[in-house]
Every structure is written in C-alpha cells, then in structure tokens.
mmCIF file as gemmi writes it, N, C-alpha and C atoms, coordinates in Angstrom:
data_model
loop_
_atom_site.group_PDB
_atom_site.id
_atom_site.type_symbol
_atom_site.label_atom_id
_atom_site.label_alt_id
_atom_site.label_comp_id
_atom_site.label_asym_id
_atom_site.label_entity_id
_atom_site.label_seq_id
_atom_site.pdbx_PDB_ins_code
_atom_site.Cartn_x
_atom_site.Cartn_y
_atom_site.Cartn_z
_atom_site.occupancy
_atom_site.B_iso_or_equiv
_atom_site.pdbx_formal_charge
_atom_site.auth_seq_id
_atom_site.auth_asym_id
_atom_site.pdbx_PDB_model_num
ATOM 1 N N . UNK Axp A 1 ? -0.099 4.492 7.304 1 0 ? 1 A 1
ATOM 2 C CA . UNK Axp A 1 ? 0.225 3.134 7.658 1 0 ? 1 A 1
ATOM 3 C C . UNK Axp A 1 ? 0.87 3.073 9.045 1 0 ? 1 A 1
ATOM 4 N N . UNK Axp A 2 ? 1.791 3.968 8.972 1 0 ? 2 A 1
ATOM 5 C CA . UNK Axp A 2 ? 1.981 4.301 10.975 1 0 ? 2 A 1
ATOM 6 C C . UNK Axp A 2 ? 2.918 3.026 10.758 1 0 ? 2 A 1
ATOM 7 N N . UNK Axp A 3 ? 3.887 3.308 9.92 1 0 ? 3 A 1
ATOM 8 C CA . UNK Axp A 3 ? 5.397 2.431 9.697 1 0 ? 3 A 1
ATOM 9 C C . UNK Axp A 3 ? 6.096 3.137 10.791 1 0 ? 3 A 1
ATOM 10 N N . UNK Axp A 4 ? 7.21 2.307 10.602 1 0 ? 4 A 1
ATOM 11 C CA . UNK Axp A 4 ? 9.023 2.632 11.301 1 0 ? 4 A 1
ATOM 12 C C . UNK Axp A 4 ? 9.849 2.512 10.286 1 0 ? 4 A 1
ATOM 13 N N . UNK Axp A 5 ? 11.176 2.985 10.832 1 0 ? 5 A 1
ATOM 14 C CA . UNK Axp A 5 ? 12.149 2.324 10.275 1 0 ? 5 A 1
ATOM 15 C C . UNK Axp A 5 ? 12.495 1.046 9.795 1 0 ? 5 A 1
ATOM 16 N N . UNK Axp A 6 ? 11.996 -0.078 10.202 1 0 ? 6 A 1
ATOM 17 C CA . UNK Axp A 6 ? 12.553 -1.313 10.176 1 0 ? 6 A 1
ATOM 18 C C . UNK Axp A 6 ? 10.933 -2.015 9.585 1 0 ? 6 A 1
ATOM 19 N N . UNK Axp A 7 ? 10.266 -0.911 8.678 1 0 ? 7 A 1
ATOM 20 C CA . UNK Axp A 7 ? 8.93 -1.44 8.394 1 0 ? 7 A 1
ATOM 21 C C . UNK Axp A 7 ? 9.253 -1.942 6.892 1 0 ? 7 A 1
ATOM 22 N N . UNK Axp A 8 ? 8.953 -3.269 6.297 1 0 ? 8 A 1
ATOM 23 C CA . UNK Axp A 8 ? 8.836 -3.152 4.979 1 0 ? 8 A 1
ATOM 24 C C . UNK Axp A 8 ? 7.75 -3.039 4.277 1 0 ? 8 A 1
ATOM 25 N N . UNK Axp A 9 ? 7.538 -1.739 3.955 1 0 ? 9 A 1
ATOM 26 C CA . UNK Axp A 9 ? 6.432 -1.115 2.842 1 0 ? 9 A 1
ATOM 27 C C . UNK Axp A 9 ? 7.377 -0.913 1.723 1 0 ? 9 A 1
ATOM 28 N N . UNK Axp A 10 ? 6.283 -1.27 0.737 1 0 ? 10 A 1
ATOM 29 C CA . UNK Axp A 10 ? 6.825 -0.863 -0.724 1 0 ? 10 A 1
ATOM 30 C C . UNK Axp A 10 ? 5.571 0.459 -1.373 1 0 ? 10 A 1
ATOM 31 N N . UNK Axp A 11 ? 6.005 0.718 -2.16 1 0 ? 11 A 1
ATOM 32 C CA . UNK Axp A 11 ? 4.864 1.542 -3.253 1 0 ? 11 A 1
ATOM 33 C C . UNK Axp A 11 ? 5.406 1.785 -4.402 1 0 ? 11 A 1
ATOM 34 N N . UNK Axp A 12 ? 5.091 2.092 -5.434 1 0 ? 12 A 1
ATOM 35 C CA . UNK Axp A 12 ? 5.386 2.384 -6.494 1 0 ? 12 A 1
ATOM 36 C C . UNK Axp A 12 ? 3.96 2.809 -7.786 1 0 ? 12 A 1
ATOM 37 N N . UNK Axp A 13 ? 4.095 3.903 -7.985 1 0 ? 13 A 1
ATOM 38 C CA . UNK Axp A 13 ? 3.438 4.672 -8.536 1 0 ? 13 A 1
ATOM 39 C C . UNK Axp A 13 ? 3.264 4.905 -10.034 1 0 ? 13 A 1
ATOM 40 N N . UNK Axp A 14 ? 2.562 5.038 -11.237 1 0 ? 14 A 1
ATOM 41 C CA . UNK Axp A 14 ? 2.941 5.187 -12.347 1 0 ? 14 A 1
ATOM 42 C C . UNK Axp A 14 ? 1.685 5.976 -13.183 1 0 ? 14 A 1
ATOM 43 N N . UNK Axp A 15 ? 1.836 6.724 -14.27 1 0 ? 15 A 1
ATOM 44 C CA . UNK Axp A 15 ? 0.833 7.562 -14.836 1 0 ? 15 A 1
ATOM 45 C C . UNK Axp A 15 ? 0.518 6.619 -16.098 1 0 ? 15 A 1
ATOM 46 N N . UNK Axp A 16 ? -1.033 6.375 -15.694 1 0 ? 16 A 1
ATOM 47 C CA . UNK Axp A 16 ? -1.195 5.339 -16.776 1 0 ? 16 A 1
ATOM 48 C C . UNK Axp A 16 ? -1.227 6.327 -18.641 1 0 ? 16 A 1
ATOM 49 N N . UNK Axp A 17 ? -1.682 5.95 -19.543 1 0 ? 17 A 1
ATOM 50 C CA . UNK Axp A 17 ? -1.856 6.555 -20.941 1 0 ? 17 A 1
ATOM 51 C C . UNK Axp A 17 ? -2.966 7.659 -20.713 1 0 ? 17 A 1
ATOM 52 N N . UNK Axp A 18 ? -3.872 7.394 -19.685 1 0 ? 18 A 1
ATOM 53 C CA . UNK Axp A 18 ? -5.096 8.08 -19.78 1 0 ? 18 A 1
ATOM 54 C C . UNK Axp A 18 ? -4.955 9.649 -18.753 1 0 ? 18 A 1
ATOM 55 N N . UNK Axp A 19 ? -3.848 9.336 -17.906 1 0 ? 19 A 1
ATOM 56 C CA . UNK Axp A 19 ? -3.306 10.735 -17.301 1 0 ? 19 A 1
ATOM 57 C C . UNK Axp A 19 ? -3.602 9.92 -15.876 1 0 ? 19 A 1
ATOM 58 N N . UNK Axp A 20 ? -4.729 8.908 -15.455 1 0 ? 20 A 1
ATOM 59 C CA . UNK Axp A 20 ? -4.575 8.618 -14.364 1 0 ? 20 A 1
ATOM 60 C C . UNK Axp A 20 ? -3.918 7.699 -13.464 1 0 ? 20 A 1
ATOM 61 N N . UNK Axp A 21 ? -2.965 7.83 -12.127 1 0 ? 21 A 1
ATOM 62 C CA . UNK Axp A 21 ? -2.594 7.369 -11.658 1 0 ? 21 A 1
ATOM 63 C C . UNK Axp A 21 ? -3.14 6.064 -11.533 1 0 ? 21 A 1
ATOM 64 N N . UNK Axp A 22 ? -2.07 5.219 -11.122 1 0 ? 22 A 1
ATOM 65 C CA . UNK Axp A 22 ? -1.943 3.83 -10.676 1 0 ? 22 A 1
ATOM 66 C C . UNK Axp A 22 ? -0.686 3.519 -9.646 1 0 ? 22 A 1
ATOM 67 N N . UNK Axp A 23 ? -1.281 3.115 -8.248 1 0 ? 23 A 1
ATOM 68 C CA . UNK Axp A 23 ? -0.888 2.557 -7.075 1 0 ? 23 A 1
ATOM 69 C C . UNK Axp A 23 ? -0.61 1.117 -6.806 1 0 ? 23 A 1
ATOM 70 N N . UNK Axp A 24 ? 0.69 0.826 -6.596 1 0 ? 24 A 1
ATOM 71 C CA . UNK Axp A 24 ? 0.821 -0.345 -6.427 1 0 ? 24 A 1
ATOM 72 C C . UNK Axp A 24 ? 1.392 -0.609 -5.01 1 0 ? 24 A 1
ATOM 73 N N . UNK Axp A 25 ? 1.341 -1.56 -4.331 1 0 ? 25 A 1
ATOM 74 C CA . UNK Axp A 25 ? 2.142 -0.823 -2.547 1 0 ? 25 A 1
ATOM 75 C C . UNK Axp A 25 ? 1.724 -2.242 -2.099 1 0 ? 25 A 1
ATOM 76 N N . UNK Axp A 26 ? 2.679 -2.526 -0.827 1 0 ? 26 A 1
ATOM 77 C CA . UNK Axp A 26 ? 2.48 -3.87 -0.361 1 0 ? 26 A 1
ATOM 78 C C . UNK Axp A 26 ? 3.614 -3.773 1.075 1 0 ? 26 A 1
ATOM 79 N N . UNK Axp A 27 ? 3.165 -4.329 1.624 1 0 ? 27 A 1
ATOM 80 C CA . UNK Axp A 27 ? 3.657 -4.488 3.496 1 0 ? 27 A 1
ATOM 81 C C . UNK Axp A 27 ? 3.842 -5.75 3.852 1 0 ? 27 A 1
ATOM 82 N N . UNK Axp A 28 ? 5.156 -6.018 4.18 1 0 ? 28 A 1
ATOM 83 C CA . UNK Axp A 28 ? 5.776 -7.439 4.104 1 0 ? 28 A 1
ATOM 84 C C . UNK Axp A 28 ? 5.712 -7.539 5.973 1 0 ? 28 A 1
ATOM 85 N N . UNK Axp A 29 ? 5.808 -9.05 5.965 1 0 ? 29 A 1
ATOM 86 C CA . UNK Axp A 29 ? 6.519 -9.18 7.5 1 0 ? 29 A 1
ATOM 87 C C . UNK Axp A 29 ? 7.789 -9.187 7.59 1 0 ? 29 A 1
ATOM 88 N N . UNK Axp A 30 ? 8.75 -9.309 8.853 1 0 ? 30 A 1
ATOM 89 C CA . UNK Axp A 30 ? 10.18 -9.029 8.959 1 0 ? 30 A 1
ATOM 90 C C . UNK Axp A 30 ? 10.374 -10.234 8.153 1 0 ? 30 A 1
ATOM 91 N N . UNK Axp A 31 ? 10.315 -11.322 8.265 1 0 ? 31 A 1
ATOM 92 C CA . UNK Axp A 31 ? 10.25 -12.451 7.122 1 0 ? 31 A 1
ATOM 93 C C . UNK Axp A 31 ? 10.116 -12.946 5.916 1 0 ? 31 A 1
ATOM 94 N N . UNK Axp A 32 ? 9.172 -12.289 5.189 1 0 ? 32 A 1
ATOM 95 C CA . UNK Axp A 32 ? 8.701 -12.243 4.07 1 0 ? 32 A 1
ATOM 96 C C . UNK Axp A 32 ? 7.663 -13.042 3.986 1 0 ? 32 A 1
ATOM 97 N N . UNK Axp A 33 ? 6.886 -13.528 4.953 1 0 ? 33 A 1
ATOM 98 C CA . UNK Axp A 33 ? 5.899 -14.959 4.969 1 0 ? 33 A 1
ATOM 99 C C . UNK Axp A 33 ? 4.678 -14.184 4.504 1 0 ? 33 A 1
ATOM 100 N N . UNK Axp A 34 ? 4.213 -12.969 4.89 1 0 ? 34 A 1
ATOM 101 C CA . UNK Axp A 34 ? 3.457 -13.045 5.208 1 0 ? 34 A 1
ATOM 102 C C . UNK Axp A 34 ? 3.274 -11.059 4.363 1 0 ? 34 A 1
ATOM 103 N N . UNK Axp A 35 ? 1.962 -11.253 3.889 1 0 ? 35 A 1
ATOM 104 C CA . UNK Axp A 35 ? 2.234 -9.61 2.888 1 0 ? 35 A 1
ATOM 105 C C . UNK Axp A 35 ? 0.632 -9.456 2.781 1 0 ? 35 A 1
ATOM 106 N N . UNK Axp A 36 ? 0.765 -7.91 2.629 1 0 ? 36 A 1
ATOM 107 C CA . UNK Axp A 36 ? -0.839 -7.892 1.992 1 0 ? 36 A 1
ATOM 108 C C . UNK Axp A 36 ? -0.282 -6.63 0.729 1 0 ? 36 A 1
ATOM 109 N N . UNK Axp A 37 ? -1.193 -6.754 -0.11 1 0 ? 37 A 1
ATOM 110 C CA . UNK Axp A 37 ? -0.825 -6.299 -1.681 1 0 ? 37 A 1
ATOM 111 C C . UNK Axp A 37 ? -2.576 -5.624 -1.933 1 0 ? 37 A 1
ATOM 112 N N . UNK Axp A 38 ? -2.165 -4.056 -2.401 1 0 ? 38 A 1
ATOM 113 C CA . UNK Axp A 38 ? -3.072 -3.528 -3.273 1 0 ? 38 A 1
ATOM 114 C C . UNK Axp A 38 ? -2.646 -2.905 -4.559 1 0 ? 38 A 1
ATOM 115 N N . UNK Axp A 39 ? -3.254 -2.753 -5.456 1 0 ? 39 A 1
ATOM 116 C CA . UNK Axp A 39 ? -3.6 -2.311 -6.951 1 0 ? 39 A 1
ATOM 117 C C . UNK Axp A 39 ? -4.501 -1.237 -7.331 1 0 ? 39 A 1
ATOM 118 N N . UNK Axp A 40 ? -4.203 0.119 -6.856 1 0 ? 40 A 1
ATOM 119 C CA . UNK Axp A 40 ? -5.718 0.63 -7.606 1 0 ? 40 A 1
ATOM 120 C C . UNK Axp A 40 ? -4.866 1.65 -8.253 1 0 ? 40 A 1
ATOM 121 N N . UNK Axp A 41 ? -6.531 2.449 -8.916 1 0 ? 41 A 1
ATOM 122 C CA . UNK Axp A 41 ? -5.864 3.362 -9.78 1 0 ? 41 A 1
ATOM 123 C C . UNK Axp A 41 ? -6.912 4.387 -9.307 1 0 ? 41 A 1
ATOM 124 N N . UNK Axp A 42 ? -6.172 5.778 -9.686 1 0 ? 42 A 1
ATOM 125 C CA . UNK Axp A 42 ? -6.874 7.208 -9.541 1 0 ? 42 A 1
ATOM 126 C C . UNK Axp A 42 ? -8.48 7.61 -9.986 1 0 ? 42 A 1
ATOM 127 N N . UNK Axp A 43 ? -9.202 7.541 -9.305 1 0 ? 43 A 1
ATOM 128 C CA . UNK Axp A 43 ? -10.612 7.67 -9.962 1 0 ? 43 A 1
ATOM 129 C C . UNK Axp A 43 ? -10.648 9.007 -10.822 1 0 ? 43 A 1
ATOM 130 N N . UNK Axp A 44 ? -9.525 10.048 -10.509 1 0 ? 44 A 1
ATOM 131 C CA . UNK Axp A 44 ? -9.926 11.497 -11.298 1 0 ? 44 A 1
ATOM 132 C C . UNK Axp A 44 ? -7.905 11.19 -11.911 1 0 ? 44 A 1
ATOM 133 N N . UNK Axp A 45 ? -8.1 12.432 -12.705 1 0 ? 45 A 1
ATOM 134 C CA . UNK Axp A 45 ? -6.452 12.565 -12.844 1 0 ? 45 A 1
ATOM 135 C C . UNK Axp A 45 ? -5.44 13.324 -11.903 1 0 ? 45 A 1
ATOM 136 N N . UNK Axp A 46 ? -6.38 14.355 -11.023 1 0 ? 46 A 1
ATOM 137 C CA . UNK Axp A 46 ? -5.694 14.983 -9.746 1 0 ? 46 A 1
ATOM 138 C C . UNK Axp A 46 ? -5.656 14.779 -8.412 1 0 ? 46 A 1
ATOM 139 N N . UNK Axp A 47 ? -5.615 13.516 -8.19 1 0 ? 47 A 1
ATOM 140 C CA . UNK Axp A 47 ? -5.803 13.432 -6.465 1 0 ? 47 A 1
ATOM 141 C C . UNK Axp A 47 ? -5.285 11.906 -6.005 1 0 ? 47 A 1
ATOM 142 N N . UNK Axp A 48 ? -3.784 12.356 -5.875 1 0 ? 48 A 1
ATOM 143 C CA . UNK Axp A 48 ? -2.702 11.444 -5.494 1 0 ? 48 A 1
ATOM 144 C C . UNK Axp A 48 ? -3.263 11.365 -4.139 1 0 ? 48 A 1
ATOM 145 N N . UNK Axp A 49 ? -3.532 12.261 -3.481 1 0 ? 49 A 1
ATOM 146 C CA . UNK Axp A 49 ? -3.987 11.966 -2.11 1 0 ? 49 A 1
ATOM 147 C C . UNK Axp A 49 ? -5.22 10.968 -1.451 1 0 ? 49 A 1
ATOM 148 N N . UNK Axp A 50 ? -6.563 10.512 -2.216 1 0 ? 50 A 1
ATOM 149 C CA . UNK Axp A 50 ? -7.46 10.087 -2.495 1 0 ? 50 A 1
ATOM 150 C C . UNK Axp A 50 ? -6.853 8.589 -2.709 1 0 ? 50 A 1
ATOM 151 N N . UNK Axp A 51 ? -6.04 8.828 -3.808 1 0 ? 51 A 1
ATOM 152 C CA . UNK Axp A 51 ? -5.367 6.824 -4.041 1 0 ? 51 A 1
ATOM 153 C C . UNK Axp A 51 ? -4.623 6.942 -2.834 1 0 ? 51 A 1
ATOM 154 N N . UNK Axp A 52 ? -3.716 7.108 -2.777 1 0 ? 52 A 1
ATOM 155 C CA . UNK Axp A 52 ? -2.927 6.424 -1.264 1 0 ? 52 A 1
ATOM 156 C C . UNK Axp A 52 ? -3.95 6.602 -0.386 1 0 ? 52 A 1
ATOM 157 N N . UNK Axp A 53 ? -4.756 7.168 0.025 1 0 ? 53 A 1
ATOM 158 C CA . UNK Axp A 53 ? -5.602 6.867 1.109 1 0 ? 53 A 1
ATOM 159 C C . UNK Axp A 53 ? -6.691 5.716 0.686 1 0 ? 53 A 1
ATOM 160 N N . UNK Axp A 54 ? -7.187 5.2 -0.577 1 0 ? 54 A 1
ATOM 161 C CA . UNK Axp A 54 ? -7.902 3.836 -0.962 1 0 ? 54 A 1
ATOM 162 C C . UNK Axp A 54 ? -6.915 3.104 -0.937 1 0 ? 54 A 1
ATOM 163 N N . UNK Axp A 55 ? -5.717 3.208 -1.475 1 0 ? 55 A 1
ATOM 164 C CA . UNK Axp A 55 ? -4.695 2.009 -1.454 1 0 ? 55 A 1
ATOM 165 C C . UNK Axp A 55 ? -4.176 1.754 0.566 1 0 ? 55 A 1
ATOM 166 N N . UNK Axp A 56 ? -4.422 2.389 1.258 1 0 ? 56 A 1
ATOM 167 C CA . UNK Axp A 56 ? -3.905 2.215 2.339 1 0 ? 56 A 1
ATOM 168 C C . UNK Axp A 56 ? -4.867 1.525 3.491 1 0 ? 56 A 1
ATOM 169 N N . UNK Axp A 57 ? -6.28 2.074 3.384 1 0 ? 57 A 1
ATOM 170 C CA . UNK Axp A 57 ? -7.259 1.599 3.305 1 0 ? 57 A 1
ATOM 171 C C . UNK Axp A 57 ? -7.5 0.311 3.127 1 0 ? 57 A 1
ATOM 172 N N . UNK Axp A 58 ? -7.152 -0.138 1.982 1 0 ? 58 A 1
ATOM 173 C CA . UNK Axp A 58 ? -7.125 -2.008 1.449 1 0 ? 58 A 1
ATOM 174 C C . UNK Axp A 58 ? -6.112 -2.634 2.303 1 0 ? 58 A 1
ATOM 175 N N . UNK Axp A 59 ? -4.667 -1.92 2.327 1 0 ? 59 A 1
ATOM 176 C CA . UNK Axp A 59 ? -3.857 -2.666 3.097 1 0 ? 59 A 1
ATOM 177 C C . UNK Axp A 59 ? -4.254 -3.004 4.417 1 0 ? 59 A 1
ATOM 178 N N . UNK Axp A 60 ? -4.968 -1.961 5.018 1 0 ? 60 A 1
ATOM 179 C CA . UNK Axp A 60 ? -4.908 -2.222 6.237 1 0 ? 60 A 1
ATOM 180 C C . UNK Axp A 60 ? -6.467 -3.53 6.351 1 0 ? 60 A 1
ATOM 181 N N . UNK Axp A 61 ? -7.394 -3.309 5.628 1 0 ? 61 A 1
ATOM 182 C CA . UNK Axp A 61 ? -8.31 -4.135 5.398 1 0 ? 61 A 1
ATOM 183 C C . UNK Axp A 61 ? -7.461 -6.055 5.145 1 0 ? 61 A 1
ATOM 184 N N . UNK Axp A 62 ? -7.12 -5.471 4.616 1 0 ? 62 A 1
ATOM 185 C CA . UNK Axp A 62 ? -5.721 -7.378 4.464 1 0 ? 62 A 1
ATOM 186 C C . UNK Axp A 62 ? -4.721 -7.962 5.835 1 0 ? 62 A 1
ATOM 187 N N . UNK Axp A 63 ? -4.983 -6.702 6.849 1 0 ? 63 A 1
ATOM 188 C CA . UNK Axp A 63 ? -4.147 -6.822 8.057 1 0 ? 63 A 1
ATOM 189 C C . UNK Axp A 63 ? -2.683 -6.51 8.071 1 0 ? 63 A 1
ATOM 190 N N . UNK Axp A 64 ? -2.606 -5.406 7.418 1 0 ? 64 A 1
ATOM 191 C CA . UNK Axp A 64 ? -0.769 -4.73 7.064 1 0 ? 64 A 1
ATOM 192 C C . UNK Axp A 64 ? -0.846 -4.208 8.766 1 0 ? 64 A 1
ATOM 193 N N . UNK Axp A 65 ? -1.797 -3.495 9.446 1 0 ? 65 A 1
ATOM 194 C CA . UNK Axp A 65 ? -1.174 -2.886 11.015 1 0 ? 65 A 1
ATOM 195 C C . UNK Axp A 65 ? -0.813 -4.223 11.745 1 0 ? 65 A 1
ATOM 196 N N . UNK Axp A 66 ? -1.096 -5.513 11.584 1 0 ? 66 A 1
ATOM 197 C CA . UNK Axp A 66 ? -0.705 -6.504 12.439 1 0 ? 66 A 1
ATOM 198 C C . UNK Axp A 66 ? 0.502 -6.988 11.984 1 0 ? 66 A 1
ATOM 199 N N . UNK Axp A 67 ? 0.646 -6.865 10.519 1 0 ? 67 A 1
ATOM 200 C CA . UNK Axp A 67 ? 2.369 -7.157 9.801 1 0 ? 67 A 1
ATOM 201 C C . UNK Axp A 67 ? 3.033 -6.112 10.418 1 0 ? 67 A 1
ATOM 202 N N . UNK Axp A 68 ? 3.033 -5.272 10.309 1 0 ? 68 A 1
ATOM 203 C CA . UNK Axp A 68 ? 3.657 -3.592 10.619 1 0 ? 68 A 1
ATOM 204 C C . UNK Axp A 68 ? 4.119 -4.076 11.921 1 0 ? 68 A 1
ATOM 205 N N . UNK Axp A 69 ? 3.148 -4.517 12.789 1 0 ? 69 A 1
ATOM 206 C CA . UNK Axp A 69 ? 3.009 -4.197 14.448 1 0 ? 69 A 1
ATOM 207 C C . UNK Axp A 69 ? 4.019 -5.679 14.766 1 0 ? 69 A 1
ATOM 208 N N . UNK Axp A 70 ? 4.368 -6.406 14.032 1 0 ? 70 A 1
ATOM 209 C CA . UNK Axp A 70 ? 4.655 -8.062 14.09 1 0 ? 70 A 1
ATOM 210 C C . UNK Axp A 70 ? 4.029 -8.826 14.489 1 0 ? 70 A 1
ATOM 211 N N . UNK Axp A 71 ? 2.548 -9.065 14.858 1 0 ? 71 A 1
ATOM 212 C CA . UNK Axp A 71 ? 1.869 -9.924 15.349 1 0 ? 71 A 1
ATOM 213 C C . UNK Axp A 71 ? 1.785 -11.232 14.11 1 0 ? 71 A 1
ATOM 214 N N . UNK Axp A 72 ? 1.668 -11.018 13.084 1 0 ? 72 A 1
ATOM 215 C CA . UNK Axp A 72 ? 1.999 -12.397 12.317 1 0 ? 72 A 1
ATOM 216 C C . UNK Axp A 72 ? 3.364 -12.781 11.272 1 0 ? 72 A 1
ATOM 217 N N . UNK Axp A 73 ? 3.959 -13.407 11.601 1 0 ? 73 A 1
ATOM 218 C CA . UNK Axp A 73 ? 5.768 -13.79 11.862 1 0 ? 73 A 1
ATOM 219 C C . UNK Axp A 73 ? 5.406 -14.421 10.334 1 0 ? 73 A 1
C-alpha cells in the first residue's frame, strides 16, 4: 500500500471454520470522508501472502493510493 505513519489503514484478519483465511482491511482519508473497503477470503488454506496481495489489489482498484497520497479530502 506504500503507507506512512500518519496513514489510516486498518486490517484485520480471521481463520474462518474451514481453515481458510479471511481479510478484512480498509484505508480512510485524514478525515474519514472518504474510504475504500475490501473483504476476501484465502482461496487455499496456506497463503496469507496471496490474500493481502488480492485484498490490496482491490484497495488500490477503489483509489486507497489517492486516499493514502491525500488527493481526496
């Protein structure tokens, strides 16, 4: 995502019943006006790396580098 310090990203992670992960994560503006939000889950049960890279993927598809960067207030 190519955050800072003063970036608000969230994530939060959880092992569903079936063993596979589920990604939840969202990138606010300094404001709160303005967010983009993804939801996915692990296509296998081993590859945390694979979801955060689809979940990061979506964010940035919703325009999280222009929240990140402050271009929309």
């Amino acid at each position: 995502m190519r955050g800072h310090c003063n970036s608000p990203i969230a994530g939060y992670c959880t092992t569903e019943p079936d063993g596979r992960l589920g990604l939840r994560a969202m990138v606010f503006s300094r404001g709160g006006s303005k967010c983009a939000h993804a939801r996915l889950w692990s296509e296998t049960r081993n590859d945390p790396g694979a979801l955060g890279s689809r979940v990061a993927a979506e964010l940035l598809r919703q325009g999280a580098r222009d929240i990140i960067d402050g271009i929309l207030h």
